[in-house]
FIDRENDREN-995310 format. One record per atom (N, C-alpha, C): residue in three letters; x, y, z. Coordinates in steps of 0.001 Angstrom, whole numbers, plus 500000, padded with zeros to 6 digits. Layout:
REM FIDRENDREN-995310
ALAXYZ;...
//
This chain:
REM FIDRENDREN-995310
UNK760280969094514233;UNK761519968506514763;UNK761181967199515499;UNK761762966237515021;UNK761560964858516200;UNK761850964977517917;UNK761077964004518384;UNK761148963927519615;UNK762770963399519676;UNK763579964039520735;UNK764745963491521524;UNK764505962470521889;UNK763642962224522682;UNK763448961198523837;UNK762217960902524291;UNK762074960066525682;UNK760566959799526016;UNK760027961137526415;UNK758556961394525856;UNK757897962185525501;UNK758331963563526992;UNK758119962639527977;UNK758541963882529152;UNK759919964734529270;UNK760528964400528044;UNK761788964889528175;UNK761973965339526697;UNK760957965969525878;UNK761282966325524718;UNK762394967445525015;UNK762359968508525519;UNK763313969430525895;UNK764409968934526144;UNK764858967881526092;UNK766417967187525923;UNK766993967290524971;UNK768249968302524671;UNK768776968039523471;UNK770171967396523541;UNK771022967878524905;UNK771857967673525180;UNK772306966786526498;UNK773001965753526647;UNK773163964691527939;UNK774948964306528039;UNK774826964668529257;UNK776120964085529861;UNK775935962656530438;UNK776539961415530123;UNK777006960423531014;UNK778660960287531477;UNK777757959886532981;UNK779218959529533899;UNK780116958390533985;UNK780682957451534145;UNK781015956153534606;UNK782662956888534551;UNK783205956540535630;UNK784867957130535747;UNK785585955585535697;UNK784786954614536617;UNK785577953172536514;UNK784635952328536972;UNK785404951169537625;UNK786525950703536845;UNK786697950132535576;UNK787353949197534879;UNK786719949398533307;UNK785680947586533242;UNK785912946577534109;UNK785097946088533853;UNK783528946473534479;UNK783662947520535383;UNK782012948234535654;UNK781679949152534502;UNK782735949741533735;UNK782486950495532845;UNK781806949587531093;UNK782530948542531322;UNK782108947610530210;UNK780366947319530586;UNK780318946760531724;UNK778535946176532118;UNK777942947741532040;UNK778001948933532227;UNK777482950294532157;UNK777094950360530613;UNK778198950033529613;UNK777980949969528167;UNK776583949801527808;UNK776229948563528235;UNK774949948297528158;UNK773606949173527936;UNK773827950115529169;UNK772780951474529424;UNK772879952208528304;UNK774700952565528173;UNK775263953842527462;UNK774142953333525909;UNK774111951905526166;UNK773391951499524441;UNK772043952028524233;UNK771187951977525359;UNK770005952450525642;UNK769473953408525548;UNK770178954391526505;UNK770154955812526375;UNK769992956636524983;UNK771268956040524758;UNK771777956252523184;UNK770202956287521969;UNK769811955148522492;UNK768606954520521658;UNK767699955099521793;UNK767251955790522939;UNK766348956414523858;UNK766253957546523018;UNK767271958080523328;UNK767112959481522839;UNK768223959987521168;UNK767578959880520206;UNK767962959568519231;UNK768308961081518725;UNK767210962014518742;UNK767993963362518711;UNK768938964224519376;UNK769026963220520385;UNK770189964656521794;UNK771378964022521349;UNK772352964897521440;UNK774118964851521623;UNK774202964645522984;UNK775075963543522817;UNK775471962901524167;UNK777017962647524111;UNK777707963380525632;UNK779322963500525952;UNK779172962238526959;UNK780026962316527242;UNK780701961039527944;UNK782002961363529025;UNK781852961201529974;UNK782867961806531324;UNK783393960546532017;UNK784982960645531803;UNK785388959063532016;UNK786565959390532740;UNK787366958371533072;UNK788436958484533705;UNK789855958251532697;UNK791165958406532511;UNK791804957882531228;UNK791973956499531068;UNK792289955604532117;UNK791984954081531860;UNK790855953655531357;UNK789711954338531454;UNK788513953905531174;UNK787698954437529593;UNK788921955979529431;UNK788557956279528294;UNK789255955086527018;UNK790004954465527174;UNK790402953634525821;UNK789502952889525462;UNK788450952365526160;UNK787334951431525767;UNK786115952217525077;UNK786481953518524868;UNK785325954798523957;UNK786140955396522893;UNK787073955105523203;UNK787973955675521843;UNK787662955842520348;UNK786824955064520521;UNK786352955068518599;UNK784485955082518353;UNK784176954907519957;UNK782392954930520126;UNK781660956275519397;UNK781091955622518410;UNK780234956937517907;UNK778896957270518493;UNK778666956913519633;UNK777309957122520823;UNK777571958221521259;UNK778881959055521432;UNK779371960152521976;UNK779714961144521067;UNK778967962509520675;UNK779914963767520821;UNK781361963633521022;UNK781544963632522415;UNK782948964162522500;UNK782967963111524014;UNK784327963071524164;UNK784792962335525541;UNK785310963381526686;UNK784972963476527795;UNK785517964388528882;UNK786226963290529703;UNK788120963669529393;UNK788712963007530299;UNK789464963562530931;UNK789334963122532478;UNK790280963989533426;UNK790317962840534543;UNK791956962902535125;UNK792172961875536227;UNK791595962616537301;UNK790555962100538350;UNK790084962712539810;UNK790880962099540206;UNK791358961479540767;UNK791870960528541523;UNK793524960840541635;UNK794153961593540618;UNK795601961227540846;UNK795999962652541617;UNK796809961933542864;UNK797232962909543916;UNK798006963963543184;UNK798014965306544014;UNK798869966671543525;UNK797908967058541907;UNK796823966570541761;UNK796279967004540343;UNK794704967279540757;UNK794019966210542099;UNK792638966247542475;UNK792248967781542365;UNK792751969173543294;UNK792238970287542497;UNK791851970998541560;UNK792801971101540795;UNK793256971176539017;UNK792138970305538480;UNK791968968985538761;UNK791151968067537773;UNK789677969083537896;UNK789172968649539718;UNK787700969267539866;UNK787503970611538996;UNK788283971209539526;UNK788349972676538812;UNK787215972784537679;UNK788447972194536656;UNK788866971627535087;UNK787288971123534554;UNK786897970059535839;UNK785367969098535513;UNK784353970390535466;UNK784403971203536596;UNK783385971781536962;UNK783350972862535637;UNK784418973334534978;UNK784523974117534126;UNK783800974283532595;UNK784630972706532523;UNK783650972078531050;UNK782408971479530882;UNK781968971075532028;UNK780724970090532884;UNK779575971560532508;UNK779810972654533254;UNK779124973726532987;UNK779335974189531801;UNK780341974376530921;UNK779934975068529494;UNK779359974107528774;UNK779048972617528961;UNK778162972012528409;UNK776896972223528104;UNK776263973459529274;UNK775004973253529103;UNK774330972399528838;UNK774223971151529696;UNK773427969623529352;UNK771610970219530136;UNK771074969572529471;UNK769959969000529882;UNK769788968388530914;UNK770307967138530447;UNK770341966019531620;UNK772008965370531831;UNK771821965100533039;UNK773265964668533248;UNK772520962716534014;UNK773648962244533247;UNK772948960418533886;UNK774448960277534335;UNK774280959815536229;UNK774899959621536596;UNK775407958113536608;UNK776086957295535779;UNK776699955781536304;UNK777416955571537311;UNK778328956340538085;UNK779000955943538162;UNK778928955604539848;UNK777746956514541095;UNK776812956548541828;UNK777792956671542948;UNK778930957324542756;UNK779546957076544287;UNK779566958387544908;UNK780103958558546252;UNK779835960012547174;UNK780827960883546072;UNK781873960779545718;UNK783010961510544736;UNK782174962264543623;UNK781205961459542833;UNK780749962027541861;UNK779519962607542184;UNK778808962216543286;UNK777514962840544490;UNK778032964853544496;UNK779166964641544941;UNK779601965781545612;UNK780045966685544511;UNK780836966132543645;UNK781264967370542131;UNK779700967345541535;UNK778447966773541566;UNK777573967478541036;UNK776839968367541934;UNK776620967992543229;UNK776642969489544157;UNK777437970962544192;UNK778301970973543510;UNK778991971843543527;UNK778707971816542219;UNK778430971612540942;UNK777645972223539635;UNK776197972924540260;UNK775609972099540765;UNK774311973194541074;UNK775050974221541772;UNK775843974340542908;UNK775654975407543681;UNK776750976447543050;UNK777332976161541528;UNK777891977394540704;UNK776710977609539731;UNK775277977065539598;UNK774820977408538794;UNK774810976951537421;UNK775502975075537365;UNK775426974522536083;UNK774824973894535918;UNK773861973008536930;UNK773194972239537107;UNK772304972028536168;UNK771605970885535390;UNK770862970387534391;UNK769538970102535085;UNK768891970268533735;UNK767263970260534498;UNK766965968883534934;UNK767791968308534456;UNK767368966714534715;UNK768633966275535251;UNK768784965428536610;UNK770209964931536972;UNK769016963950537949;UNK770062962825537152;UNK769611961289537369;UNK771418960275538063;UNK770908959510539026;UNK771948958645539249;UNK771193957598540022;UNK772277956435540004;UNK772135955221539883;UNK771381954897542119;UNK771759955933542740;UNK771767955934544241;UNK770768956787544183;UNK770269957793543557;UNK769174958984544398;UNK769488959950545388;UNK768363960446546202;UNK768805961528546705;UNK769275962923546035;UNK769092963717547195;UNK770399965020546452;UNK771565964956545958;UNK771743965566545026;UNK771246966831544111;UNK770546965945543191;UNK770230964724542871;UNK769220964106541667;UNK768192964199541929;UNK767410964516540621;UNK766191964772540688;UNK765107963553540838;UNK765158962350540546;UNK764573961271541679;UNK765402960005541918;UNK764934959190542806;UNK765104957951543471;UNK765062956919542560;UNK765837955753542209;UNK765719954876541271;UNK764939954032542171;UNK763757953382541616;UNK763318952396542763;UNK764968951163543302;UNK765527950695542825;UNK766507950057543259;UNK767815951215543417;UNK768107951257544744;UNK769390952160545052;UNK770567951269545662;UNK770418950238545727;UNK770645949573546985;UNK772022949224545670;UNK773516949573547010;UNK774807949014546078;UNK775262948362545899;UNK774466946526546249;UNK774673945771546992;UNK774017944471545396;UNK773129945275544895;UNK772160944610543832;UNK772794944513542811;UNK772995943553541800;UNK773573943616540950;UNK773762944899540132;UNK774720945089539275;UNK774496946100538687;UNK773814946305537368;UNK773367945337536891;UNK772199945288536020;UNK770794945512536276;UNK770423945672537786;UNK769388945558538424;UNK769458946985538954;UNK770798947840539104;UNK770673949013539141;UNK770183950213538307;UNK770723949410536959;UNK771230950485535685;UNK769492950664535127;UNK768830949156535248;UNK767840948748534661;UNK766813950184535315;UNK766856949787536412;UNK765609950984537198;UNK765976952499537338;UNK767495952946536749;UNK767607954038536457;UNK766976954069535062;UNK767148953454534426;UNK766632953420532795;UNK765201953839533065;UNK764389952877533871;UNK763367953452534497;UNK762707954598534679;UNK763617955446535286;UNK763402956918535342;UNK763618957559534486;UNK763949957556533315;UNK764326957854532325;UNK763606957700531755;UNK762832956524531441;UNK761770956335530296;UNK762048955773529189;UNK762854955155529467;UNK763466954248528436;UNK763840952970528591;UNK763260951949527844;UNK763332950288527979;UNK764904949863528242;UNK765012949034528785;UNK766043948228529138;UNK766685947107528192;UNK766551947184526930;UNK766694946455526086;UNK768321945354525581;UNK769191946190526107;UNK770517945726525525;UNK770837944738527102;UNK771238943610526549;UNK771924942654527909;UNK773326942555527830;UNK773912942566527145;UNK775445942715526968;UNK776128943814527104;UNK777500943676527252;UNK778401944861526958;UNK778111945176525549;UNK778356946496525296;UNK778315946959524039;UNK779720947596523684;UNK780557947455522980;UNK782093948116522470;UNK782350948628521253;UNK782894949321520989;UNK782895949886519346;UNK784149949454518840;UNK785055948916518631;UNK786360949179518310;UNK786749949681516956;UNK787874950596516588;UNK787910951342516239;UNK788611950176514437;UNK788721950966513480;UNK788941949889512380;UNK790452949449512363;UNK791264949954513118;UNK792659949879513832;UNK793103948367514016;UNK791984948530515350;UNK791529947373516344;UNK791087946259515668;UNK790145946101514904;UNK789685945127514015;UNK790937944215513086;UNK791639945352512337;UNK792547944764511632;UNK793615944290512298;UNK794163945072513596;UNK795173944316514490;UNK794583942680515133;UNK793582942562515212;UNK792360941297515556;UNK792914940488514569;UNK792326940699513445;UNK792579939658512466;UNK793851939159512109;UNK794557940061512234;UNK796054939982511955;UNK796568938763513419;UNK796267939400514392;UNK796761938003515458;UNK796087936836515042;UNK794904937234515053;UNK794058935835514410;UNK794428935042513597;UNK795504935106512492;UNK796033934561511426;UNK796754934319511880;UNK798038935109512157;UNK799454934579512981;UNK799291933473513789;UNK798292933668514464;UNK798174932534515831;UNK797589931128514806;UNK797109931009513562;UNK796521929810512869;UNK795395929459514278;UNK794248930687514302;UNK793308930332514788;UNK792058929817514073;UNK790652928811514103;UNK789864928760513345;UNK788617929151514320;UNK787861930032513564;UNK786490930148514259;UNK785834928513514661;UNK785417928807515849;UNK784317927773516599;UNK785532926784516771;UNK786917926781517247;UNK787759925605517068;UNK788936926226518001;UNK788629926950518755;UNK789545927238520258;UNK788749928193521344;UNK789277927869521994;UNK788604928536523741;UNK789940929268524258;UNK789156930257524715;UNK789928931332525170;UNK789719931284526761;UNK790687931332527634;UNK791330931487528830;UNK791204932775529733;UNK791018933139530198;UNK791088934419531017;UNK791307933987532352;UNK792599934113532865;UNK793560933147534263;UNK793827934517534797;UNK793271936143534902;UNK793535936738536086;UNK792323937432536743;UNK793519938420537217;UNK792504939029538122;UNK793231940567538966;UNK792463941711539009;UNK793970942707539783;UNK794528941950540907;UNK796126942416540914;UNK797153942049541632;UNK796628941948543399;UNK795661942756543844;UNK795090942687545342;UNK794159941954545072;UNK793674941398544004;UNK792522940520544222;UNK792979938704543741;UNK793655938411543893;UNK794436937531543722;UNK793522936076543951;UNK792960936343545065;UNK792311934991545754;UNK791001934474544574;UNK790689935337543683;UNK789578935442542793;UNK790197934546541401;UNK791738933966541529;UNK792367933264540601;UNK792340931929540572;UNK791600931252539811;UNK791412929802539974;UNK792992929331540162;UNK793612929605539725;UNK794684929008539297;UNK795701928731538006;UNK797096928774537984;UNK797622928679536893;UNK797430926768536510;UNK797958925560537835;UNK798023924550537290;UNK796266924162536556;UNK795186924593537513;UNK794107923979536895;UNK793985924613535558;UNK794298925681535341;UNK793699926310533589;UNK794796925263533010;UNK795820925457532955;UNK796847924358532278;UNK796345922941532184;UNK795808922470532775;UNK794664920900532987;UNK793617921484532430;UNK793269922501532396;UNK791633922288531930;UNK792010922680530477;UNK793171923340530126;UNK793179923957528575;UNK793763922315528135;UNK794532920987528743;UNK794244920024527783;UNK793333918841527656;UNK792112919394528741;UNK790773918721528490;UNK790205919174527521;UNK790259920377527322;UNK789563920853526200;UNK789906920704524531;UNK791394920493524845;UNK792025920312523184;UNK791298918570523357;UNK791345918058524245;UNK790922916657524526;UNK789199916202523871;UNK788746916945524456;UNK787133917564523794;UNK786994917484522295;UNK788003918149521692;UNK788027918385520041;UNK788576919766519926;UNK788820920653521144;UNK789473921970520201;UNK790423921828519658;UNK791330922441518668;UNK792302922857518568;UNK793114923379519027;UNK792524924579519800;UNK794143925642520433;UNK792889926303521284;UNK794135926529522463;UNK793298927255523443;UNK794429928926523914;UNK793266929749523854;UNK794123931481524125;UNK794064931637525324;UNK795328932245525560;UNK795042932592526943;UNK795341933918526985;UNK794619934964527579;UNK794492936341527767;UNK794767936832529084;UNK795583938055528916;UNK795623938666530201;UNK796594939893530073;UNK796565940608531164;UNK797192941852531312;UNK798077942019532351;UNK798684943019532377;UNK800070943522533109;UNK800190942664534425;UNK799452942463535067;UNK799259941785536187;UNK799927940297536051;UNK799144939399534784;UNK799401938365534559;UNK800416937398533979;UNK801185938275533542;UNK802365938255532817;UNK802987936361533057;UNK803371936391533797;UNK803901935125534581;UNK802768934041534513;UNK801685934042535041;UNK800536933338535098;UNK800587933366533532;UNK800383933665532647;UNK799595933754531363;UNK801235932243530562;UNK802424933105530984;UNK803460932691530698;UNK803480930364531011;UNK803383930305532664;UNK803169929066533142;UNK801887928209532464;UNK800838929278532304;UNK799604927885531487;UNK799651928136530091;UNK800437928690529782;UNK801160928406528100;UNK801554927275527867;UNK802517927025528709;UNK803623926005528916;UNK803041924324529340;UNK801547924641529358;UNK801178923213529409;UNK800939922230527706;UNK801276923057527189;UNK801219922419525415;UNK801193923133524342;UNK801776922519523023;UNK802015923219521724;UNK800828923716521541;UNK799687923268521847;UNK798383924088521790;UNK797714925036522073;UNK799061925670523164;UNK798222927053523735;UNK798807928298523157;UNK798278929465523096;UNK798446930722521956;UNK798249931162523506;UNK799702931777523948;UNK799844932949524832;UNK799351934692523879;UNK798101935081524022;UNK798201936744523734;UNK798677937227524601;UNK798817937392526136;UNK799331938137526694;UNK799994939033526504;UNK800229940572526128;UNK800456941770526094;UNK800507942045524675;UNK799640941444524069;UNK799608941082522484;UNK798440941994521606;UNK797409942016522924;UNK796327942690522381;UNK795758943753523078;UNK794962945319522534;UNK794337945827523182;UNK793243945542523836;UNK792916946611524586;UNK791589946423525357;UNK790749946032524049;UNK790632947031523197;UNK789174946995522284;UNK789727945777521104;UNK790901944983521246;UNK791075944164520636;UNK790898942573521039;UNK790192942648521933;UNK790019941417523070;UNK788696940484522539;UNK787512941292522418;UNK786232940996521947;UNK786448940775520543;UNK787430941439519746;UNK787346940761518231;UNK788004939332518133;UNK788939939432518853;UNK789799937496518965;UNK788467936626519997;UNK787928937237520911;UNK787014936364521504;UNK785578935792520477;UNK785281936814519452;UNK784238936637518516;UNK783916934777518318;UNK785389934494517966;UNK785172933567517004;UNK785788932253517985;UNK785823932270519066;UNK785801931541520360;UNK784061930584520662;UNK785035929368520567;UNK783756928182520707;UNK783383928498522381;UNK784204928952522940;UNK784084928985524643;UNK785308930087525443;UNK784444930553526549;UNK785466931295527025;UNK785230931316528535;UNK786334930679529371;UNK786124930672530656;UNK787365931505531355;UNK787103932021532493;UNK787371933052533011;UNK787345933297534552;UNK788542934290535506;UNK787727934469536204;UNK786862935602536509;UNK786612936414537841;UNK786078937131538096;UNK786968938167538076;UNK786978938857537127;UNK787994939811535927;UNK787157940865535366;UNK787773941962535256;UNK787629943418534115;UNK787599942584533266;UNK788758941927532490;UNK789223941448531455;UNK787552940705531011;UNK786864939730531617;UNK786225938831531108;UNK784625939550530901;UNK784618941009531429;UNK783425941801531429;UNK783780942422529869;UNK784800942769529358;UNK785215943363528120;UNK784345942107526890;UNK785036940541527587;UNK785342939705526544;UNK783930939045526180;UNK782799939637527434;UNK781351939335527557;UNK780662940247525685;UNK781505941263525569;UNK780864941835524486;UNK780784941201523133;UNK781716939958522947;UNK781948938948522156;UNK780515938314521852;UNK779441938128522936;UNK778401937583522759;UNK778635935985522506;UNK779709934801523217;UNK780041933995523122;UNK779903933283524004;UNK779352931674524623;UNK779626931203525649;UNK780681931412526737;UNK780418931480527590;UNK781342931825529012;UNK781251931772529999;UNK782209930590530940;UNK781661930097531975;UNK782873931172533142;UNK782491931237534519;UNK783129932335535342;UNK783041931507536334;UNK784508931437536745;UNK784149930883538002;UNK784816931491539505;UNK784106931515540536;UNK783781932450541374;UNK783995931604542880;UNK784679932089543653;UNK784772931756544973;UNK784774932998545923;UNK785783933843546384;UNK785678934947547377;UNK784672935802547153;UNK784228936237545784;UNK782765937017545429;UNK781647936432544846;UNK780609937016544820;UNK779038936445544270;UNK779174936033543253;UNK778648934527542876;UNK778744935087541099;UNK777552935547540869;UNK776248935642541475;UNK775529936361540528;UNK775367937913540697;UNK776528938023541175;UNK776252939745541299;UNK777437940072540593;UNK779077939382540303;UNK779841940010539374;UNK779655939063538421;UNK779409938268537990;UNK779661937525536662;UNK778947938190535583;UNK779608938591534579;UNK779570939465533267;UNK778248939498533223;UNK777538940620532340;UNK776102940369531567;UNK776247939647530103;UNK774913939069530515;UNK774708938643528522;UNK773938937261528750;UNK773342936796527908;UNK772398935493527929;UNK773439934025527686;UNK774717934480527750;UNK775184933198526819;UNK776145933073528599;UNK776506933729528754;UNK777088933816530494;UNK776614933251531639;UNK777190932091532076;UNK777057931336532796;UNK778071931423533959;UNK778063931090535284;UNK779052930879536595;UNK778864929875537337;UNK779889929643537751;UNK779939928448538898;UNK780720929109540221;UNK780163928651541639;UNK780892928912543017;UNK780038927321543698;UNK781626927283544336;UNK781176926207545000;UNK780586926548546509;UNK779346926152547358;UNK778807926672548381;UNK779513926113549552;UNK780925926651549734;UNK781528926878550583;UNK781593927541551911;UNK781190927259553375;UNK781301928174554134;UNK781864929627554205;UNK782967929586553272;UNK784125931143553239;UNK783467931600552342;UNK782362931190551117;UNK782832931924550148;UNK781837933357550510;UNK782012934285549823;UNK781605935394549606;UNK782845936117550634;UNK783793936020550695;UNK784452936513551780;UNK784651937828551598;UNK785379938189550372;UNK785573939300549539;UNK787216939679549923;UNK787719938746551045;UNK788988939154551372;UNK790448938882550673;UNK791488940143550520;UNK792427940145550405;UNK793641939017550719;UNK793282938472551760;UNK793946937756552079;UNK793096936158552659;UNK793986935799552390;UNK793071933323552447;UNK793544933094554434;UNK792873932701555494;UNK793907932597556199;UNK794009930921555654;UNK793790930345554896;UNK794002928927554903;UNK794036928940553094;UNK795229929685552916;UNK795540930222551065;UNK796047928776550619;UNK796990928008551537;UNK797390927335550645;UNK796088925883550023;UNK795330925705550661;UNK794528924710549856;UNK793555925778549510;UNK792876926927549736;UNK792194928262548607;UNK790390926948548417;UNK790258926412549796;UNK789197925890549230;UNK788495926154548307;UNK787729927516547788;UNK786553927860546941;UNK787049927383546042;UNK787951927957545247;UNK788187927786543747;UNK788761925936543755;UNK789707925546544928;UNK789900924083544493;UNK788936923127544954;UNK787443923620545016;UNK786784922269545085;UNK786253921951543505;UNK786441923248542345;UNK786145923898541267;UNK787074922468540544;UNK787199921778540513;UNK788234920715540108;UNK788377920707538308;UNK789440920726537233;UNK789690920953536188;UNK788787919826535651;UNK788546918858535489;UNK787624917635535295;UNK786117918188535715;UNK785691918644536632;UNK784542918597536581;UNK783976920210535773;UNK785291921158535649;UNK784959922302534888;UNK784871922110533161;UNK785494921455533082;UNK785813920765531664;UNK783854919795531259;UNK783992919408532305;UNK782584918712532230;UNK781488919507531546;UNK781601920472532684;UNK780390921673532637;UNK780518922377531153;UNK781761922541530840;UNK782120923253529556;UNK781071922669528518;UNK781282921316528785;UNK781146920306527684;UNK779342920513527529;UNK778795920506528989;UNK777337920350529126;UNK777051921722528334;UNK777749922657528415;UNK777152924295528203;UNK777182924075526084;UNK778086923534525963;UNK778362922973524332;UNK777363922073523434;UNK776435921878524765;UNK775484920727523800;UNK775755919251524327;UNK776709918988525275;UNK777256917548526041;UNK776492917333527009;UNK776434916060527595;UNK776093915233528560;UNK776334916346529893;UNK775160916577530333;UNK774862917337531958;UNK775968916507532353;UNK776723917435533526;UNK777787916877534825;UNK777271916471535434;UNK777660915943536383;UNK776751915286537323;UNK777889915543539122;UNK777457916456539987;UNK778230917322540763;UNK778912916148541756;UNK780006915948542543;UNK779825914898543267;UNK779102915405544308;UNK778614914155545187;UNK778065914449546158;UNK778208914809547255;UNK779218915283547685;UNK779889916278548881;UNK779936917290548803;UNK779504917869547415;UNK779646919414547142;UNK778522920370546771;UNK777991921459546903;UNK776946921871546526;UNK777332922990545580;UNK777401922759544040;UNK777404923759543654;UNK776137924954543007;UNK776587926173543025;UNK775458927153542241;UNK776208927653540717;UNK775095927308539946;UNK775057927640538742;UNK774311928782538592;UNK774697930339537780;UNK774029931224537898;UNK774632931378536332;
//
């Protein structure tokens, strides 16, 4: 019989992975899920998700089977645990790999050992009890590629995949192409937009007028048509930087999750902000610039080699706050000026380096 896995874990036949959310942490997790996967080529491997988070596995053949149950939704949290602890144990796993590393999912696997379901191997991204060791990096603070990597670590298995990884289902593909035509899109001959961000995280939004300026620098450049993407949140925003020219292809509520990365495929460029949305659109494997003011960019800006960010080194930035007390000029993102992003675009394309002005210090990550 072939080895499962790295040699210390031949007795692996069976593995649970965790990740419940959110779905752009669940997209950068993909990555691992690719690994693992790779790792261990003979074990059946389930997958324990949350239901927002299950549509992005919907058609993944890395998984057996999907375990979905809402923890989180009030008047159901009993019922759900219950429910987890129920099927979690008739799994009989081997190993259970924890992604998802928070006290919530700490505590429902304490309570599998102490009914007696517990797997010989239980790994997570933090350490400690009930896992059976310490990732050298625990720290929640480190990117999360720098997390996943040194759990892989313990595992025994290379770190090989840098991108999101997505399956979409043949549904998805053909609904892709089908917008793709309608919209008279051409591969390598439009840039795609990504202008949100969740509704409490607002301050993380460059803006509707600058994407509208920067989507007609870019038809200016030589594209053709520029997409602009977004979800429930964005509705309005997606609506206003439409409206800056016959050139822009509003998708907005047009496409699925797993239909996002097939219209991004064939995208000469894709800028974005610090978004779920733009961690999905990272699986495209396409240039993509992120740009970043209230958070790090090098700790959220998507994975992948072609992924690039900009923050301007602003006293406020890293703030992480809900609220601007000085919102209406939103320094971070407006020192980010549509001209000098357009620039950078251009440099990332094979163009003439920008050249930053000199009052400003920006980081490129």
């Amino acid at each position: 019989m072939p080895e499962s896995g790295p040699s210390r874990f031949r007795d692996v036949r069976r593995i649970l992975v965790i990740k419940w959310s959110a779905l752009g942490d669940a997209a950068v997790a993909s990555a691992a899920m690719e690994d693992i996967h790779a790792g261990f080529p003979g074990a059946e491997i389930d997958f324990n998700t949350q239901p927002a988070v299950a549509r992005l596995f919907a058609h993944d053949s890395r998984f057996r089977k999907l375990i979905v149950l809402d923890m989180r939704r009030r008047g159901e949290r009993l019922r759900n645990a219950l429910a987890w602890l129920k099927q979690v144990r008739a799994g009989h796993y081997d190993m259970i790999v924890d992604l998802q590393g928070t006290d919530r999912t700490r505590l429902m696997l304490i309570l599998l050992r102490l009914i007696g379901g517990g797997p010989r191997y239980l790994f997570g991204t933090r350490g400690g009890f009930p896992y059976t060791a310490r990732p050298e990096v625990s720290d929640k603070a480190a990117p999360a590629m720098t997390q996943l990597g040194s759990l892989l670590d313990l595992l025994g298995v290379p770190a090989r995949t840098d991108r999101p990884v997505l399956h979409a289902g043949e549904a998805h593909l053909a609904r892709a192409r089908q917008v793709i035509a309608e919209s008279g899109l051409q591969a390598g001959r439009y840039a795609v937009l990504l202008p949100g961000s969740q509704a409490a995280g607002w301050l993380k939004r460059w803006g509707t007028a600058r994407f509208g300026e920067l989507g007609r620098r870019l038809v200016a450049m030589g594209l053709d048509k520029v997409v602009v993407i977004g979800g429930p949140d964005e509705i309005e925003d997606c609506q206003t930087i439409a409206a800056a020219g016959a050139f822009m292809v509003n998708l907005n509520g047009r496409l699925d999750l797993l239909e996002i990365a097939p219209v991004c495929a064939g995208a000469a460029v894709i800028i974005g902000n610090d978004t779920g949305t733009a961690h999905i659109a990272a699986s495209a494997d396409r240039p993509m610039l992120i740009l970043c003011g209230p958070t790090p960019a090098g700790r959220v800006k998507p994975i992948g080699s072609k992924v690039h960010a900009l923050q301007a080194q602003v006293p406020c930035r890293n703030c992480y706050a809900k609220h601007c007390p000085d919102a209406e000029r939103h320094v971070c993102m407006a020192v980010l000026t549509p001209e000098f992003v357009a620039a950078e675009v251009a440099a990332m394309l094979g163009g003439p380096a920008n050249a930053v002005p000199s009052e400003v210090v920006i980081d490129r990550c």
